[in-house]
C-alpha positions in Angstrom: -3.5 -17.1 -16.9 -1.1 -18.9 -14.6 2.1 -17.5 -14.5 5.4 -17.8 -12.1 5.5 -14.7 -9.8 7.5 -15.5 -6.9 9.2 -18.1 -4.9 10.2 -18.5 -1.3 13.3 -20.2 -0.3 13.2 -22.9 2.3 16.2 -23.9 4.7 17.1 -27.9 4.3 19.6 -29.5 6.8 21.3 -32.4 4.4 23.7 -34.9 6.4 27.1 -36.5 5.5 24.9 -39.6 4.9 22.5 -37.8 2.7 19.5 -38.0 4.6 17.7 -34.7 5.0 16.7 -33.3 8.1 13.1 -31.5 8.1 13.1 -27.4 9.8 11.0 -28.8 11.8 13.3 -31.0 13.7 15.9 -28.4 14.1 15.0 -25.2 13.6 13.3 -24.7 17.0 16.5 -26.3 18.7 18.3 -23.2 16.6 16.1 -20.8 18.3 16.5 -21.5 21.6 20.0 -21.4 21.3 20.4 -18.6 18.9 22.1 -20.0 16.1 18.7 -19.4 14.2 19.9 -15.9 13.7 23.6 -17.4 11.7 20.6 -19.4 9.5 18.8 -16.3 8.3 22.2 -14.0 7.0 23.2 -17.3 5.3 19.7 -17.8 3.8 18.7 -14.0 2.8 23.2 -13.4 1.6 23.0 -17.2 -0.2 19.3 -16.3 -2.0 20.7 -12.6 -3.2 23.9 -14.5 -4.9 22.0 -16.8 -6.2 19.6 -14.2 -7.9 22.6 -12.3 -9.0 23.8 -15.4 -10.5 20.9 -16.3 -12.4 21.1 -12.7 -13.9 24.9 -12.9 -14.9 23.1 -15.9 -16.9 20.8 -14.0 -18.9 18.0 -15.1 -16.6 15.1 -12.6 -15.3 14.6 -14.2 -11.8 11.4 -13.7 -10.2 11.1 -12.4 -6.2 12.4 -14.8 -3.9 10.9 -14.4 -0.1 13.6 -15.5 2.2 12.4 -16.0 6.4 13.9 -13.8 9.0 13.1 -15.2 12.6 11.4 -13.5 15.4 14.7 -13.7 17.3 16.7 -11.6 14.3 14.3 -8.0 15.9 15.8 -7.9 19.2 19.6 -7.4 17.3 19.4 -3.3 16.9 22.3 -4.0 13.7 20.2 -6.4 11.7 18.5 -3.9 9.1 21.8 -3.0 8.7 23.3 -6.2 8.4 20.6 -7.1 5.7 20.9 -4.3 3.5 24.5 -4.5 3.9 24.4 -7.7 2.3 22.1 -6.9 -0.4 24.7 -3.6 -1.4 27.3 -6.0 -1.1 25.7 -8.5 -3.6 24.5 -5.9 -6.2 21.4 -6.9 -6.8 18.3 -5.2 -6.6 15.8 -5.1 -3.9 13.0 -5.7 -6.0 14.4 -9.1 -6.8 14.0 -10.2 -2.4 11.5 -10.3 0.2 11.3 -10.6 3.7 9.2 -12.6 5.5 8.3 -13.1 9.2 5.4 -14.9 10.7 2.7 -13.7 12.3 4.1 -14.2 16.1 6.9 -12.5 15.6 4.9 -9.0 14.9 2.9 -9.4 18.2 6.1 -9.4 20.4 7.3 -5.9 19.8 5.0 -3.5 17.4 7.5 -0.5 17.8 10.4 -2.7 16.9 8.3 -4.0 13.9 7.3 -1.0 12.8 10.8 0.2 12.9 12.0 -2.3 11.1 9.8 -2.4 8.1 10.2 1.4 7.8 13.8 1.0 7.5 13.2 -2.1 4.6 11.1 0.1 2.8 13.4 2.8 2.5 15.6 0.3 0.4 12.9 -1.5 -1.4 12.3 -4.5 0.6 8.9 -5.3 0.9 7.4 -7.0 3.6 5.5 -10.5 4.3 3.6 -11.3 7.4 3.4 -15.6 7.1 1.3 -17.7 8.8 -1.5 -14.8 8.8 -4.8 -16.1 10.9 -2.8 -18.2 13.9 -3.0 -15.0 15.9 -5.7 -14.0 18.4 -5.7 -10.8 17.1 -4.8 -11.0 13.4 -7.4 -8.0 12.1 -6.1 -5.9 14.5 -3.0 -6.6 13.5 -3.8 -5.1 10.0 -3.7 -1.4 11.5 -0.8 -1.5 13.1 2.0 -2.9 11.0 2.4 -1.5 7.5 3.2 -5.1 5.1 3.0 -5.4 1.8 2.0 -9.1 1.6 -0.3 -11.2 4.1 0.1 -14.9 3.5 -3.3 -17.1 4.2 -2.5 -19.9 6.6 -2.7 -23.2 5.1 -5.3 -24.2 8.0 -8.1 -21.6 6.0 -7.3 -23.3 2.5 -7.6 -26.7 4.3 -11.3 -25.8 4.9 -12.6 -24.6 1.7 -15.7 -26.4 0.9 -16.7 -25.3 4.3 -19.1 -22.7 3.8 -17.8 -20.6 6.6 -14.5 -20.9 6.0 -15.0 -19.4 2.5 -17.0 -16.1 3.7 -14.1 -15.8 6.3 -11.7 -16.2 3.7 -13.4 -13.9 1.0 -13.6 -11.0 3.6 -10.3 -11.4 5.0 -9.0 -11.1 1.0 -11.3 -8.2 1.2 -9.7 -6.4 4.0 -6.5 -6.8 3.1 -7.7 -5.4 -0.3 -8.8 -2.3 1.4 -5.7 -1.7 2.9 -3.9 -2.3 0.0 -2.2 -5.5 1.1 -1.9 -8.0 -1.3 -2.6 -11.4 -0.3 -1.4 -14.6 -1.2 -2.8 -18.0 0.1 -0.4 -20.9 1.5 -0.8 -24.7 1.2 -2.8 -24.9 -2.0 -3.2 -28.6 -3.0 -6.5 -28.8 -5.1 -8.1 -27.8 -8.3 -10.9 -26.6 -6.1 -9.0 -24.7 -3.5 -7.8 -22.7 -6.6 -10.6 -22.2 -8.4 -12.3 -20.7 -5.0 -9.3 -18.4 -4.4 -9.1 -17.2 -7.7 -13.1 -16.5 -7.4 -12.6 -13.9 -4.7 -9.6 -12.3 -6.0 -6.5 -13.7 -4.1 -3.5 -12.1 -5.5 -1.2 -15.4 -5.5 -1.3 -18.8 -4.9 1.8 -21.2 -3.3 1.6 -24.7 -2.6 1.8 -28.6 -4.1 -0.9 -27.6 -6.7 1.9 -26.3 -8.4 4.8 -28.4 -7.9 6.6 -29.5 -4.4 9.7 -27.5 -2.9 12.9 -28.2 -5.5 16.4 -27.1 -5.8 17.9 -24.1 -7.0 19.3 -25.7 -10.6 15.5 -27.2 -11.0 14.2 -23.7 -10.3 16.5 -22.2 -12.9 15.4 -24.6 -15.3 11.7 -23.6 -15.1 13.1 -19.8 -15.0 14.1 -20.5 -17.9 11.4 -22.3 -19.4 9.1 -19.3 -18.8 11.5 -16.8 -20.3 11.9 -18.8 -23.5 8.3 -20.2 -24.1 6.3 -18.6 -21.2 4.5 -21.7 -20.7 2.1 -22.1 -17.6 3.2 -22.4 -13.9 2.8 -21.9 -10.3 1.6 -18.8 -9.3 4.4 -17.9 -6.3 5.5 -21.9 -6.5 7.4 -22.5 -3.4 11.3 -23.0 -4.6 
């Protein structure tokens, strides 16, 4: 059975003239000058009203994932900040996830490991995105204590491959071990699903589902599945 899990929310840059700007045209620009940092409060304070909204509404949201950059570790307040904001909202930490790619945990393991303890304390589990980009991603595993590893999109990409499917079945298998759950990014085919649900992926996310939408679209397929709990995405991107 298909059902809606999760979502992740993804930053959008709209102009005066309407046209949107894609992340990837500005949000390296806002990490070099450090405004990147301003974007990830707004997101992860914006994403908790927003689930506290749909609950006022009579909703039952589902977790939303929201990105923290690399950048956010090296500020010693920012676990602080977070869960400052999540107090501040009132809602529950089961109802938000972090996420951070997989670069950002090879910069500083101590840090990362500090900060994830300190999420876990509240309830805030832990993503690593981007998983397999790294040089060292299994080793990765037994240092940094996440909840959820998320397939790069370049390993779904190549199933069909014969290879690529026995790395992807084992490193669903590791994770397993370790009691990491995994969930698998970029999913666009009836037959890169079938093949992840035949070796036991935990989620799927991508355009197999349905394409990144806004928040009052999302709310209206939250509330489809509360009222008829017809079929969707498995962790659809929102």
């Amino acid at each position: 059975m298909q059902k809606l899990i999760g979502a992740e929310a993804l930053v959008r840059w709209r102009r005066s003239d309407g046209i949107i700007v894609p992340p990837y045209q500005f949000v390296p620009l806002f990490e070099r000058n450090g405004f990147i940092n301003k974007v990830d409060r707004y997101m992860f304070e914006l994403v908790c009203r927003q689930q506290m909204c749909w609950l006022k509404q009579g909703l039952i949201p589902v977790p939303i994932s929201v990105n923290m950059s690399r950048m956010c570790l090296y500020d010693p307040h920012i676990v602080d900040e977070y869960i400052g904001i999540l107090n501040g909202s009132g809602l529950s930490a089961a109802y938000i996830k972090l996420e951070l790619t997989e670069s950002a945990f090879f910069e500083n393991i101590s840090i990362m490991n500090n900060v994830i303890e300190a999420l876990h304390k509240v309830g805030i589990k832990v993503l690593m995105d981007d998983f397999g980009t790294g040089y060292s991603s299994m080793m990765m595993l037994k240092n940094v204590a996440i909840d959820v590893l998320k397939l790069d999109k370049s390993f779904v990409d190549d199933i069909g491959d014969d290879r690529s499917e026995k790395i992807i079945s084992n490193i669903i298998y590791l994770a397993h071990s370790l009691q990491i759950e995994v969930t698998a990014e970029g999913v666009e085919t009836g037959e890169q699903f079938e093949f992840l649900k035949s070796v036991g992926c935990d989620y799927i996310q991508g355009y197999y589902f349905g394409k990144p939408q806004p928040a009052e679209d999302f709310a209206a397929l939250l509330q489809k599945e509360f009222y008829d709990g017809s079929d969707a995405g498995a962790d659809k991107k929102g």
